[in-house]
VOPA-778676 format. One record per residue (C-alpha): residue number from 1; y, x, z. Coordinates in steps of 0.001 Angstrom, whole numbers, padded with zeros to 6 digits. Each point is the difference from the previous one (the first is absolute). Layout:
BEGIN
(rec NUM (Y X Z))
...
***
This chain:
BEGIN
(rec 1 (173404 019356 127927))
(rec 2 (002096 002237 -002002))
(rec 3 (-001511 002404 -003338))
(rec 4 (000522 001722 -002435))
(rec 5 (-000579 -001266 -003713))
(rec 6 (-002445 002869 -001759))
(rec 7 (001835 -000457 -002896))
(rec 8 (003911 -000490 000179))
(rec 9 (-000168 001188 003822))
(rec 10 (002285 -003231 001043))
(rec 11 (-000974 -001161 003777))
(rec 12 (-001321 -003210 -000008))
(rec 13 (-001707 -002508 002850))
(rec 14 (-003362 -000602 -000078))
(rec 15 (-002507 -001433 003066))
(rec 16 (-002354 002330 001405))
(rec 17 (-002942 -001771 -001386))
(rec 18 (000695 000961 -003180))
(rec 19 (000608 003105 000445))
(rec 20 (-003717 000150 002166))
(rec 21 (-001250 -001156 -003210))
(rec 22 (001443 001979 -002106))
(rec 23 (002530 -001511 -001398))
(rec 24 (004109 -000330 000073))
(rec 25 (000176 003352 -001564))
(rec 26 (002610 -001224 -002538))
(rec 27 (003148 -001533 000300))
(rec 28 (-000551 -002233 -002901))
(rec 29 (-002958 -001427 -002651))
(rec 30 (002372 001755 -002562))
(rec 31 (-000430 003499 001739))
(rec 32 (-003807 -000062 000550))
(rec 33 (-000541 -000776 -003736))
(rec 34 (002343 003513 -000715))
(rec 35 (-001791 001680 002795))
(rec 36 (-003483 -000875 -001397))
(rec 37 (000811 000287 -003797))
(rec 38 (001140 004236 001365))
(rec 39 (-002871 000791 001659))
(rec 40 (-002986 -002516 -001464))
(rec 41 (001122 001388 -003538))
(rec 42 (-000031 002698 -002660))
(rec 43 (001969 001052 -002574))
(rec 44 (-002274 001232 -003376))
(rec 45 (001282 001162 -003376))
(rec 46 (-001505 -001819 -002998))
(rec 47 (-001943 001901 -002162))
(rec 48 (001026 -001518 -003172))
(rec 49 (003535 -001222 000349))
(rec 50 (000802 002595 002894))
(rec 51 (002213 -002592 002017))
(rec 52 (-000782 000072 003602))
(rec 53 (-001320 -003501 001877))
(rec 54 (-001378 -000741 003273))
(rec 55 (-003579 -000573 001067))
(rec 56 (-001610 -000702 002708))
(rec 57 (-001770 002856 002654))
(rec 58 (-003357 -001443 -000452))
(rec 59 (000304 -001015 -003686))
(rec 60 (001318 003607 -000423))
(rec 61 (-002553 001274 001492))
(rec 62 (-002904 -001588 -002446))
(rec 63 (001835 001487 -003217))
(rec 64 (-001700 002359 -002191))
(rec 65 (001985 002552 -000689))
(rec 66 (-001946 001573 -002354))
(rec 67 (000607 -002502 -002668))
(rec 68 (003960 -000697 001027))
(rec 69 (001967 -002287 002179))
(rec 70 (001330 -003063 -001635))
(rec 71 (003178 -002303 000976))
(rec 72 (-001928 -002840 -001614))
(rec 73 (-002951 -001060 -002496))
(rec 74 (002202 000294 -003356))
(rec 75 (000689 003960 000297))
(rec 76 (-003568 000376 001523))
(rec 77 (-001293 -001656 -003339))
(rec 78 (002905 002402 -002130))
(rec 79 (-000985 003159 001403))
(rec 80 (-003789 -000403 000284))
(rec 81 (-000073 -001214 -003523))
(rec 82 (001464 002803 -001288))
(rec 83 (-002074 002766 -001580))
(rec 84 (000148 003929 000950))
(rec 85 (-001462 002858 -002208))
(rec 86 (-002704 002097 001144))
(rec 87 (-001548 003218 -001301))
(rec 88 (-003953 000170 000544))
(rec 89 (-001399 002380 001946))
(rec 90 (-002769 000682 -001826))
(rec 91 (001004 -000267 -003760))
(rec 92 (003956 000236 000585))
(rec 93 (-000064 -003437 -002379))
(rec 94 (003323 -002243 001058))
(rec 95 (-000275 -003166 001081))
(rec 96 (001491 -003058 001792))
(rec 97 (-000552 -002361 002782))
(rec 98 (001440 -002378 001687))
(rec 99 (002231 001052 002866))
(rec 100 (-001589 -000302 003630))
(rec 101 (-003682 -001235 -001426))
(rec 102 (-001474 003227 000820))
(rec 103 (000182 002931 002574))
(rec 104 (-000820 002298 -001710))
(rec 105 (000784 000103 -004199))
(rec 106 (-001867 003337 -000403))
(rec 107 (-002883 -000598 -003149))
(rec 108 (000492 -002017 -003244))
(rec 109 (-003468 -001516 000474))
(rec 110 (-002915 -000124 001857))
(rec 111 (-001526 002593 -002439))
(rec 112 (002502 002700 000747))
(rec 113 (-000247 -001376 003770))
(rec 114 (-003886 000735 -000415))
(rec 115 (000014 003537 -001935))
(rec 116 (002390 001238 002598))
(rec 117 (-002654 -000348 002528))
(rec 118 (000730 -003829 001217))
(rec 119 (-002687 -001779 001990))
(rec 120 (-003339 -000799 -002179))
(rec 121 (-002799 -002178 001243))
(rec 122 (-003369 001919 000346))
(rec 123 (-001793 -001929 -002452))
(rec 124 (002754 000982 -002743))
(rec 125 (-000696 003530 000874))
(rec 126 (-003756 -000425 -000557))
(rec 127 (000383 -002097 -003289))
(rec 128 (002474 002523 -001423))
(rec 129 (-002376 002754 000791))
(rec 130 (-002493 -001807 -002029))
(rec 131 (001840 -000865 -002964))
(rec 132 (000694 004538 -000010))
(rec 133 (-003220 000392 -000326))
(rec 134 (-000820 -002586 -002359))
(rec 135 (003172 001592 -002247))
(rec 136 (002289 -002989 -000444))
(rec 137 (003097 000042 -000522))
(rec 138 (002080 -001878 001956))
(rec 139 (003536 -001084 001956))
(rec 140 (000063 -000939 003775))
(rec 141 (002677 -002590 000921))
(rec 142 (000822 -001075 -003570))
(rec 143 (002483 -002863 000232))
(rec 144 (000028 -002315 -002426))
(rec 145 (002611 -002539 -000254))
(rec 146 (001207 -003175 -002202))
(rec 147 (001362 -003449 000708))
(rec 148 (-003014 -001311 001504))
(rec 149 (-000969 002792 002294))
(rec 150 (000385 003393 001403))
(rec 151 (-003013 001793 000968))
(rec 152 (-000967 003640 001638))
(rec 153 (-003407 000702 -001907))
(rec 154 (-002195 002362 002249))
(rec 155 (-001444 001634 -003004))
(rec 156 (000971 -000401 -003721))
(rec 157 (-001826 001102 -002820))
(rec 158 (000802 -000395 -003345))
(rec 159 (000302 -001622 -002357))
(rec 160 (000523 -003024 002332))
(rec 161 (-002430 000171 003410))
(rec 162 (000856 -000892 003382))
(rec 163 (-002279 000992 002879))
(rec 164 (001128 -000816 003215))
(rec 165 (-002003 000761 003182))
(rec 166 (000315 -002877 002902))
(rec 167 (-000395 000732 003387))
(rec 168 (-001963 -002867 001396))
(rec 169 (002316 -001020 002783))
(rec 170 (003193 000044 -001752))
(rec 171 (-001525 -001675 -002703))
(rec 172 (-000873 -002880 001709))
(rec 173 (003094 -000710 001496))
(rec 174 (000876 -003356 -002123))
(rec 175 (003506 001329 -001063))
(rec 176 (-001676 003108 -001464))
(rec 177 (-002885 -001864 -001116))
(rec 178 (001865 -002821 -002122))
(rec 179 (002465 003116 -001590))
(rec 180 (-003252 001455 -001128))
(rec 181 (-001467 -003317 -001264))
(rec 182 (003860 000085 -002084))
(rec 183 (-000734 003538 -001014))
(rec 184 (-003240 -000697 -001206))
(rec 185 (001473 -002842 -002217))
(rec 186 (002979 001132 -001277))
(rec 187 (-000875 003940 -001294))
(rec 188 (-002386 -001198 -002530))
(rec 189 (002591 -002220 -001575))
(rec 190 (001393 003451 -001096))
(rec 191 (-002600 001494 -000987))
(rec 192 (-001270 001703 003107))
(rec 193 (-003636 000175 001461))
(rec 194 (-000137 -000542 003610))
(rec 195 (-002921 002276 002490))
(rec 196 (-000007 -000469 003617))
(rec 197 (-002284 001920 001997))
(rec 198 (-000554 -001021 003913))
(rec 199 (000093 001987 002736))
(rec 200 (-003735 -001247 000829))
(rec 201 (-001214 000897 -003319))
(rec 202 (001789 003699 000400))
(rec 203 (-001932 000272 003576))
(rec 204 (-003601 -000438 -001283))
(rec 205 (000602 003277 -002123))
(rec 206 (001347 001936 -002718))
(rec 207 (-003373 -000750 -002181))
(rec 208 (000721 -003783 000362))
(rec 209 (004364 -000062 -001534))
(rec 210 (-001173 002924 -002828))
(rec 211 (-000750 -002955 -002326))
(rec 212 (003033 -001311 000275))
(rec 213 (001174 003196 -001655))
(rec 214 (-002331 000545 -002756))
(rec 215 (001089 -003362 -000722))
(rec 216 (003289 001120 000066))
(rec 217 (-000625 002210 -002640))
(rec 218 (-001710 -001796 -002135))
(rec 219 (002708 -002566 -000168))
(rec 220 (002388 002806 -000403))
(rec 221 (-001919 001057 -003338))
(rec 222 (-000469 -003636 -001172))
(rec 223 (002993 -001822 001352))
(rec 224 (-002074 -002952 001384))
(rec 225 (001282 -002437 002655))
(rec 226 (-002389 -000453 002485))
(rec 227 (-000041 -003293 001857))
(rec 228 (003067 -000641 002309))
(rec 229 (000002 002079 002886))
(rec 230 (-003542 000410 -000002))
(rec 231 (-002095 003046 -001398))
(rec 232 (-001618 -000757 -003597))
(rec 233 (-003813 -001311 -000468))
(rec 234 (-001313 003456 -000413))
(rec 235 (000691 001318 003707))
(rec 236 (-000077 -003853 001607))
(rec 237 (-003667 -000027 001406))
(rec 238 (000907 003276 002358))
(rec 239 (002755 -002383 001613))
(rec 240 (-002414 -003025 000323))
***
């Protein structure tokens, strides 16, 4: 039987069964691979070199475009290494990131993130209530940063206290739990005292956490270390 070739229109025999099966629509193996590379294909500009190249429907399909099309894994590496300056929201501070890490480059840290009215965890709320009353001063979200870690501090008083407040579930988790363990380690090798208050110790009530802020207090007027990440012997037995 007589047909058409789909691609270069040249007539051309094939049997009737293969046509019942769907085949015999090209004239040659040479045509069909033209045919399917047309219409099983799409053309994409690079978003770092900006030469065009040819991908696949369903591999096109799965890109993000968000973060940029790439002819290949070198100018994906070139462009999403690359740094672009951002101004901060909250404090208008400049600052850099790498290119296609985040979204949305909007706050300098998680402190301006935080004062501009970011998500805060309920017990952070009622601990930060507390310390107003008790009149400490203090900074929420202080980073601190050097070559063996980098930190976000829920509460920071000076001259060199870190209280942070652990949800119990999160703080379980064995990633979270070992970074903590690291934490706990590392800050007093410069000089910093390590608090942690639980989220089961904030539940039982406000009259059972104040002594960890007298304490707080006291070590601010005296400059002692209390034991590592644990409060001092004068408020232990309350925690026992």
């Amino acid at each position: 039987m007589k047909v058409l070739c789909m691609w270069c229109g040249a007539t051309h025999n094939q049997p009737a069964s293969n046509l019942k099966r769907g085949k015999g629509k090209f004239c040659s193996a040479s045509c069909a691979r033209k045919y399917k590379t047309e219409h099983n294909t799409k053309k994409l500009t690079c978003s770092h070199c900006k030469l065009e190249f040819i991908l696949k429907n369903s591999a096109a399909a799965r890109t993000n475009r968000k973060q940029g099309i790439f002819c290949s894994k070198t100018c994906m590496d070139t462009s999403r290494y690359r740094r672009k300056d951002y101004v901060c929201k909250k404090c208008g501070k400049i600052f850099s990131v790498n290119i296609g890490s985040q979204n949305k480059n909007i706050f300098c840290s998680r402190d301006c993130y935080i004062k501009d009215g970011g998500k805060r965890t309920s017990i952070e709320i009622f601990v930060e209530e507390i310390i107003n009353e008790q009149k400490i001063e203090y900074e929420t979200q202080k980073s601190i940063k050097n070559k063996e870690l980098w930190t976000y501090v829920d509460f920071f008083f000076q001259p060199k206290i870190c209280l942070y407040v652990d949800g119990d579930y999160w703080h379980s988790l064995p990633e979270n739990a070992k970074r903590d363990k690291y934490n706990n380690e590392t800050l007093p090798k410069y000089n910093y005292i390590v608090i942690r208050i639980k989220e089961s110790e904030i539940k039982k009530g406000k009259a059972f956490i104040l002594p960890y802020f007298e304490e707080i207090k006291r070590i601010k007027s005296s400059k002692e270390s209390p034991p590592l990440g644990q409060p001092p012997d004068t408020i232990s037995s309350p925690f026992s």
